[in-house]
N, C-alpha and C positions, 0 to 999 in steps of 0.2 A: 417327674414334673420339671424339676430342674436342665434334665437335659433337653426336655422341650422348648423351656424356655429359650436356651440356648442355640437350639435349632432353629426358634423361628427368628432369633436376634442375626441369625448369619443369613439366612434364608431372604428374609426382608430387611436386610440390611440398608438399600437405598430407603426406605418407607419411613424406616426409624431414626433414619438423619434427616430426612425431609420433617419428620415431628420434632427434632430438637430445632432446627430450622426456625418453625412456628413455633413454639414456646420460646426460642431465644428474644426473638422478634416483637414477642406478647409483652417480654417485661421490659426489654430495652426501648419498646413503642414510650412508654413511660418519661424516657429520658430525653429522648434525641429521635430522630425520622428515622422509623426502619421498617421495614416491610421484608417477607420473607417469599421467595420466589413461590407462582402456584404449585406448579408439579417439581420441582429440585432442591436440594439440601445448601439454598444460599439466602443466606441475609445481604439486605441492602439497606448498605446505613447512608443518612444523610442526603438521600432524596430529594432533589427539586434545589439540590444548593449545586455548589462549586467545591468538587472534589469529592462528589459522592460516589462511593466503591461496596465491592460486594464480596462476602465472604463464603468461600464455600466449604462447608463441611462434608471432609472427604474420609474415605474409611477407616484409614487411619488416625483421625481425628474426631472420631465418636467414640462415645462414652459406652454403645458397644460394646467395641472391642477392649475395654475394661470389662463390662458385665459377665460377658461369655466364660473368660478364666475364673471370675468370679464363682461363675455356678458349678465349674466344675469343680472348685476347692469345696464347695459345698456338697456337692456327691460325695466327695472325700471324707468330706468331715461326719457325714451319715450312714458312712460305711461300718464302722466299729460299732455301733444300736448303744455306745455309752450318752450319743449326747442325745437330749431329747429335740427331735424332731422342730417342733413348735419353736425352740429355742432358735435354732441354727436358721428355721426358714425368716423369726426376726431378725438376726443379724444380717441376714443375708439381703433382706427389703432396706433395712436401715444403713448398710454400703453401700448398696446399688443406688440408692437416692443422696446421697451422699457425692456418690459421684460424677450421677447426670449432674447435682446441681454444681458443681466442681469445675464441670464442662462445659455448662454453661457460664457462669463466673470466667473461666478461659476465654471466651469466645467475647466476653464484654473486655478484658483486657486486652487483647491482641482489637478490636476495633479502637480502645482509648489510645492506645501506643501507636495504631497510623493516624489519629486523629491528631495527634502531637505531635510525633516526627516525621508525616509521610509516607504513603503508600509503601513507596522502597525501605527505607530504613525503619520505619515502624512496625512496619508488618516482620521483618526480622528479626528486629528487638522481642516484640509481640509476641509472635509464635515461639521462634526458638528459646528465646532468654526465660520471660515473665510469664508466658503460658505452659513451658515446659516445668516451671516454680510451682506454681498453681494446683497443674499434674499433681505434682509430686508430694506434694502437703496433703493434696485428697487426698490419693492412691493410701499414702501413710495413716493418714482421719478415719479412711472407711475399712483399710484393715485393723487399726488397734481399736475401732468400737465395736468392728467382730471378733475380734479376739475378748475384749470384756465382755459382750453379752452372751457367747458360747458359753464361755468359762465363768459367768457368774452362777457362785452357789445360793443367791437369795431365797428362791424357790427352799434350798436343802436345809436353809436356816430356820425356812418360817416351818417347816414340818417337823426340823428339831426340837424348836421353840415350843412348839403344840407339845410333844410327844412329853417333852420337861414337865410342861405345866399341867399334862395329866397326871403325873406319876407323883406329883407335890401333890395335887388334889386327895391321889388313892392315898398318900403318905398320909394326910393330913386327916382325914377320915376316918 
């Protein structure tokens, strides 16, 4: 499943940037004029003003191309049959959203940063500087809460806890 998913992340790659496109668009509609191209992976902020510009989400700049490695760490991690299945496919939904919404968050940054400095300087500020921060805090967010919810043993506690408290019961009896 995982590698399908991944399949069709590379597969329909343009599709699923033209969707973060529209969902970027959905929440930044909220703030400021944006609209998101019909058929291409671009927001257009500030519309109908003076110095309105458009952003385009390109393949290297979708949240994608985070996902894809993502699913294959997750093949990986279902390779050994130690972790349970159900566990890893929640870490693995719970980084993945993490990091569309990371990406999106980016995407509202790099638009405040030429909305502030300019096209030219903002959008390099934007992208390379503040967007690339943004990255990197997700990237870091959505691997160590997979790493906690792989490796939490809660589930092993609450069976421990049970197994205790029958054997007090038999004791007790």
């Amino acid at each position: 499943m995982l590698g399908g998913i991944a399949s069709s992340l590379v597969i329909f790659e343009y599709q699923f940037r033209h969707l973060e496109a529209v969902v970027a668009a959905a929440i930044y509609r909220l703030f400021t004029p944006v609209i998101a191209a019909s058929s291409a992976p671009i927001i257009w902020f500030d519309l109908g003003r003076t110095g309105a510009y458009g952003l385009e989400i390109t393949p290297d700049c979708s949240s994608a191309l985070l996902i894809v490695p993502l699913c294959g760490l997750g093949m990986l991690l279902m390779i050994p049959r130690r972790l349970a299945v159900g566990r890893v496919a929640k870490a693995l939904a719970v980084a993945g959203v993490v990091l569309v919404g990371g990406n999106l968050l980016r995407i509202g940054v790099i638009a405040m940063a030429i909305k502030v400095a300019g096209v030219g300087t903002g959008y390099q500020i934007g992208h390379l500087v503040l967007g690339s921060i943004v990255s990197i805090i997700c990237i870091a967010i959505s691997l160590a809460l997979l790493t906690v919810i792989v490796s939490s043993r809660h589930g092993e506690r609450a069976r421990l806890s049970e197994i205790l408290s029958r054997r007090q019961r038999k004791a007790t009896s």
